[in-house]
C-alpha positions as CSV (number, residue, x, y, z in Angstrom):
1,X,25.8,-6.5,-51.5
2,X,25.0,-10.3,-50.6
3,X,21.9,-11.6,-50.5
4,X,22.4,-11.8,-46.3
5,X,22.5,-7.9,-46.3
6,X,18.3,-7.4,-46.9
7,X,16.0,-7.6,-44.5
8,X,13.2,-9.9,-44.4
9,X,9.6,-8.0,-44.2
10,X,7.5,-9.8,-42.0
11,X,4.0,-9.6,-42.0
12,X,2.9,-6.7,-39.7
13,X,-0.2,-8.7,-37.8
14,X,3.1,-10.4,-36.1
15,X,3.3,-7.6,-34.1
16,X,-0.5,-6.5,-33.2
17,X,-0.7,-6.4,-29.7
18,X,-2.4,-9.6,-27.6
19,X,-4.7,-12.1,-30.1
20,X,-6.6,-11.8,-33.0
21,X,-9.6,-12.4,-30.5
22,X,-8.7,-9.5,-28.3
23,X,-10.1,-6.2,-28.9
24,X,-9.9,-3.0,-27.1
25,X,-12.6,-2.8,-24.1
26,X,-13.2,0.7,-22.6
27,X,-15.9,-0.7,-20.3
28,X,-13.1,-3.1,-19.3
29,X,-10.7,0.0,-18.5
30,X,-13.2,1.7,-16.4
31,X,-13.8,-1.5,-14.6
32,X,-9.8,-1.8,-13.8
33,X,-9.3,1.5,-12.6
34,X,-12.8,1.7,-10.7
35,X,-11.2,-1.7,-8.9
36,X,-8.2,0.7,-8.1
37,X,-9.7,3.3,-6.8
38,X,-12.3,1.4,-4.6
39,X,-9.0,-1.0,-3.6
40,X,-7.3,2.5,-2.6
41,X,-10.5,4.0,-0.8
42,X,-10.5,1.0,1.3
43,X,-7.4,1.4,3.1
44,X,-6.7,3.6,6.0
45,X,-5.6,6.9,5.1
46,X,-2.1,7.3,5.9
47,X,0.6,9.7,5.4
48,X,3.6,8.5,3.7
49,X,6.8,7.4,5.9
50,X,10.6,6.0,6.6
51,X,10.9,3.0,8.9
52,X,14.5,2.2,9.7
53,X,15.3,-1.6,10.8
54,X,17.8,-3.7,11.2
55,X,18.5,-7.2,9.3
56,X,20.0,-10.4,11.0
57,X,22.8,-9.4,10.3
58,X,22.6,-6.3,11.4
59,X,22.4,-3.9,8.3
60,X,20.1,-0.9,8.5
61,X,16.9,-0.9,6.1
62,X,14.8,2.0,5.6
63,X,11.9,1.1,4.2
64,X,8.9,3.4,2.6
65,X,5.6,3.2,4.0
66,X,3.4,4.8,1.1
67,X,1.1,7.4,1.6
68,X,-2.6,5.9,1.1
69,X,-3.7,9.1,0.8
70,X,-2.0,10.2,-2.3
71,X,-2.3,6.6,-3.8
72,X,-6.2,6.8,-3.4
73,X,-6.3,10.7,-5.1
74,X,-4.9,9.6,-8.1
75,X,-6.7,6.6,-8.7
76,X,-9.6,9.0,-8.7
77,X,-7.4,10.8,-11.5
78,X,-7.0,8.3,-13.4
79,X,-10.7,7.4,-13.4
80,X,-11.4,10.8,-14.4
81,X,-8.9,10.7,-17.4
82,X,-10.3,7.4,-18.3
83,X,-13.6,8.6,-18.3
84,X,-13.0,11.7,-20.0
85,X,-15.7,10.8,-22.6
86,X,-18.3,9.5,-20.4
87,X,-18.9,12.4,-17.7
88,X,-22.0,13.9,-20.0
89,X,-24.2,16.1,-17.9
90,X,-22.1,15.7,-15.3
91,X,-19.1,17.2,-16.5
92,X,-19.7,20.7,-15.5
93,X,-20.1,19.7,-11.7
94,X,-17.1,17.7,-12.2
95,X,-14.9,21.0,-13.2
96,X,-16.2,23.1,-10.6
97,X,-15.3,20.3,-8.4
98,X,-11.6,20.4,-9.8
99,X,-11.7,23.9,-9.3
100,X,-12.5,23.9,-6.1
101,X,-9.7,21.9,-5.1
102,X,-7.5,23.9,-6.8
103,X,-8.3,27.1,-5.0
104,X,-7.9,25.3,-2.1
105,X,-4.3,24.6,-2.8
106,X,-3.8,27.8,-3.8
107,X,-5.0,29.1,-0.4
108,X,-2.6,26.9,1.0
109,X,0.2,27.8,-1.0
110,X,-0.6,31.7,0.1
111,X,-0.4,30.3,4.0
112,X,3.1,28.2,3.5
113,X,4.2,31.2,1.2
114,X,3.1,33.7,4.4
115,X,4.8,30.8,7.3
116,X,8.0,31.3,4.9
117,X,8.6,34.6,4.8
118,X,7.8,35.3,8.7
119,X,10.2,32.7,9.4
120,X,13.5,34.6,10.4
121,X,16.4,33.7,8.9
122,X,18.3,31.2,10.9
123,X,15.0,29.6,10.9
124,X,14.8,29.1,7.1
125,X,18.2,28.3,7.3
126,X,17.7,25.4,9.6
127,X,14.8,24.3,7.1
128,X,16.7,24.3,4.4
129,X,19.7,22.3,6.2
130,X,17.3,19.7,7.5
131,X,15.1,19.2,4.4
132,X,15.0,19.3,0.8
133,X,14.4,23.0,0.0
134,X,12.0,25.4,-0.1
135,X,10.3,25.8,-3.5
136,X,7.5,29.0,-3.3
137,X,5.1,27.4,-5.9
138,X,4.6,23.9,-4.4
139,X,3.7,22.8,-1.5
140,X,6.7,21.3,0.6
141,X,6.1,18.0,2.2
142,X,7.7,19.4,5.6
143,X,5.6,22.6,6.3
144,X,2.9,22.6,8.5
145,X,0.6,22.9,5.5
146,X,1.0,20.1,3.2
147,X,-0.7,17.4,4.8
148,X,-3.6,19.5,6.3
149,X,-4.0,19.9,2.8
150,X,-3.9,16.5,1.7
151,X,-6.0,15.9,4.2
152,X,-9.0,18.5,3.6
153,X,-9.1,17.5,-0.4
154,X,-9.3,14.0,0.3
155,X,-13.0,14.3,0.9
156,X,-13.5,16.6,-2.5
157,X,-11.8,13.5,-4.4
158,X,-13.8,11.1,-2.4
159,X,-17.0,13.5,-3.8
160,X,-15.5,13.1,-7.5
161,X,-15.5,9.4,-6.9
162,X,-18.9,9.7,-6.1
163,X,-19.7,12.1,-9.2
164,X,-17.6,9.5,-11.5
165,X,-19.7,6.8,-10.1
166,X,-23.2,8.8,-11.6
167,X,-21.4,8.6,-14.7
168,X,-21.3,5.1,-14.6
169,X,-24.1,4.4,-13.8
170,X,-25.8,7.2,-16.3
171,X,-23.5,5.0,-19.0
172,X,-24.4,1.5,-17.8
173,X,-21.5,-0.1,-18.4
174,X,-22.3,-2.7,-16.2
175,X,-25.6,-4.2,-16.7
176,X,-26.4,-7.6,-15.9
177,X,-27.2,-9.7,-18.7
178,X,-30.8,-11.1,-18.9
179,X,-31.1,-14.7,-19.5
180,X,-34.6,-16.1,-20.6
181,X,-34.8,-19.2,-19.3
């Protein structure tokens, strides 16, 4: 072996993430994603679509139009996960909350699940041909019942928000400084 075949150990602080000044903020965290989800909350709500246009020189785009709906509901997730540590007294609201919206999925699902099966055949058929699939245990994009639900458990997450909010402010995270002048 040559001397050129060992590696050099480098010291490992050469690889700490940002500066030596920086440290890990989890008030600055819940700042960011509370931005996000007030940012997202401020939009319309709109369902997700295709827009097809044409270039100069006449090439078809298609172009995504995202759904500000689903954007907004999981900011309010990730706020949640973010915050995991900070919901105190108000965690058990919180999970009754989360439950809630769960059952009302679940209702949903039971309706699509009950839309499917009195669909005659050449009917699912024709479903199938024109979208995706059909998957029993989720709720498809193209029935009848997805965005009523999307719809109805947008005001349970805009609740959470609120709930999350009571955290924050039972935490104080963002108090004003006093200056004595």
């Amino acid at each position: 072996m040559e001397d050129n075949d060992f590696m050099e150990i480098e010291n490992p602080e050469n690889y700490a993430f940002g500066s030596k000044d920086f440290a890990f903020s989890h008030q600055q965290l819940v700042f960011m994603a509370y931005t996000k989800v007030v940012n997202a909350f401020s939009q319309e709500m709109i369902q997700g679509f295709w827009e097809e246009k044409r270039d100069k020189l006449g090439n078809n785009l298609f172009i995504y139009h995202k759904d500000t709906r689903r954007e907004a509901i999981e900011t309010v997730k990730t706020l949640k996960n973010i915050m995991i540590n900070d919901l105190g007294k108000r965690k058990e609201e919180i999970e009754k909350l989360l439950e809630d919206i769960n059952k009302k999925k679940n209702l949903f699902l039971e309706s699509q699940i009950k839309w499917w099966v009195g669909m005659n055949a050449v009917g699912q058929k024709t479903f199938i041909d024109r979208n995706p699939g059909f998957i029993p245990n989720m709720l498809t994009s193209k029935s009848p019942y997805y965005h009523t639900y999307i719809d109805e458990i947008i005001e349970l997450y805009r609740r959470l928000f609120e709930l999350l909010e009571l955290c924050i402010s039972d935490t104080a995270y963002f108090k004003r400084e006093k200056i004595i002048g």
